[in-house]
Steps between C-alpha positions, in 0.01 A plus 500: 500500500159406315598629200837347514318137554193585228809531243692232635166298435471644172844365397481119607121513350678602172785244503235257581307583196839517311591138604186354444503632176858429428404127599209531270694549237804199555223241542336604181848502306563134674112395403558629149863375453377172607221510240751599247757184605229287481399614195882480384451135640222399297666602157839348557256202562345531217820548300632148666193319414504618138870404466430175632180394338562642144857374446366125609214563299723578199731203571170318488365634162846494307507066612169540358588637200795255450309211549272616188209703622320210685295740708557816396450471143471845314691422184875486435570864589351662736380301785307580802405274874420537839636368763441490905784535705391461844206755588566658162373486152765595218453592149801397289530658120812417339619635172797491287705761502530541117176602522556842679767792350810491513673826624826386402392455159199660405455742216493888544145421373401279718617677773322799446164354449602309801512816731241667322275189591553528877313826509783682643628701261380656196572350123801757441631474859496133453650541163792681684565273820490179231778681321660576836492137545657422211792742533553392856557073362731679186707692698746249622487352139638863360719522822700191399486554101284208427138375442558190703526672820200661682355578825238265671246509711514214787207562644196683422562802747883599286215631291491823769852597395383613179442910462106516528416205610346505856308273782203549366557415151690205610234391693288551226695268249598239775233232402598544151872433478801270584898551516748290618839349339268141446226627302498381116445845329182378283204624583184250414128710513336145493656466855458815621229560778152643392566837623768575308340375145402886535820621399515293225173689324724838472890319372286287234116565435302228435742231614340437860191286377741215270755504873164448714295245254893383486500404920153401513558201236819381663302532909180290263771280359685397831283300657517255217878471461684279639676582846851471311402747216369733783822406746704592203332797408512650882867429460525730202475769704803553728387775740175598671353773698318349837238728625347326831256705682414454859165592643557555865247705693371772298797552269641311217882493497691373160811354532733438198759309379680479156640132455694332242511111392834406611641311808708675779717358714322615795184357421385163379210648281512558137496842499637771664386860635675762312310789659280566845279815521420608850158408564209816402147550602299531172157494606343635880 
């Protein structure tokens, strides 16, 4: 009868143990789930305040801009401002578009020093994927019989659905390029941002000092113009790149918009967004 009991004990002291370890174990799940939502929280937080402070800070800089650099003077083609929206401060660089590459239209050349640049791939790889690229826009051209017809990219991420190109070589380009039905198909290195001057050393040798002496005369030159001439000259350009970063807590997020100079009959402004790129953290 002892013996029976003594295992009897034995059993419940077990499923004790069992439970309390079984318990153990759901409240640390719930504990760490709940670190995780929060967590989860915090970055779709920080995702709503970058959305919200950079595109008002870009609406800011481009009425700026317009009314002819009157506080964010940085010459007539690149032009750069901060701004505080609410708790936050935001850096606003806008560019023109002409000033980045085209992957509608760029050479095979370009192209290839173009992914050779990004440190991805190797100068014969690149070589390959820039032909790649190339074949891909001509297909629909040799599909249809003539040279008027070709395959475009709409955004900068059709760029995947060529053979060999892949996410990290994309994201390895992205700073570096535009594509879109609105952009003009010239490319202009005097509007281009500093750290793509780089490529220009390896398509044309010696040509980057006459493009920077080039933009530092005009940025020297602005401040004396008139605010017409430099209205006028802003105006030249019909598309720009808006790069506003967000410093929120330990991170910088950028958030960036491609715009073009035109009304839209949704909006009252004088330009128009063309293209939204989810908010990234590029720094923390």
């Amino acid at each position: 009868m002892r013996s029976t009991l003594s295992k009897q004990d034995g059993v419940a002291l077990a499923l004790d143990v069992w439970f309390v370890a079984g318990m153990t174990l759901l409240v640390g799940g719930i504990v760490s789930y709940a670190r995780v939502d929060a967590r989860m929280t915090e970055v779709h937080l920080a995702r709503a305040k970058a959305i919200a402070a950079g595109d008002g800070a870009i609406t800011l800089a481009m009425a700026e801009r317009r009314r002819g650099y009157d506080s964010s003077a940085a010459g007539p083609l690149i032009s750069e401002s901060v701004h505080r929206i609410g708790d936050l401060d935001v850096r606003v660089r806008l560019f023109p578009a002409v000033g980045f590459i085209d992957l509608n239209r760029a050479s095979r050349e370009v192209l290839a020093v173009l992914f050779a640049f990004s440190g991805v791939l190797a100068r014969d790889q690149a070589q390959t994927v820039a032909d790649n690229v190339v074949k891909w826009r001509d297909s629909e051209a040799s599909r249809q019989g003539s040279r008027r017809a070709s395959r475009n990219f709409y955004a900068v991420e059709d760029l995947l659905r060529v053979e060999g190109v892949t996410r990290q070589l994309l994201d390895g380009i992205r700073d570096y390029v535009v594509a879109g039905e609105w952009t003009s198909g010239t490319m202009n290195w005097g509007a281009s941002p500093q750290e793509i001057i780089g490529l220009l050393e390896s398509l044309e040798p010696g040509r980057v000092d006459t493009v920077v002496s080039r933009r530092e005369n005009m940025m020297r030159t602005a401040g004396g113009q008139s605010g017409q001439r430099i209205v006028r000259a802003i105006e030249s350009a019909s598309a720009f790149r808006a790069d506003a970063v967000v410093s929120y807590g330990d991170k910088q997020w950028l958030r960036r918009r491609w715009l073009v100079l035109e009304t839209s009959a949704h909006s009252s402004l004088p330009w128009r967004v063309v293209r939204t790129e989810p908010p990234r953290v590029v720094r923390g």
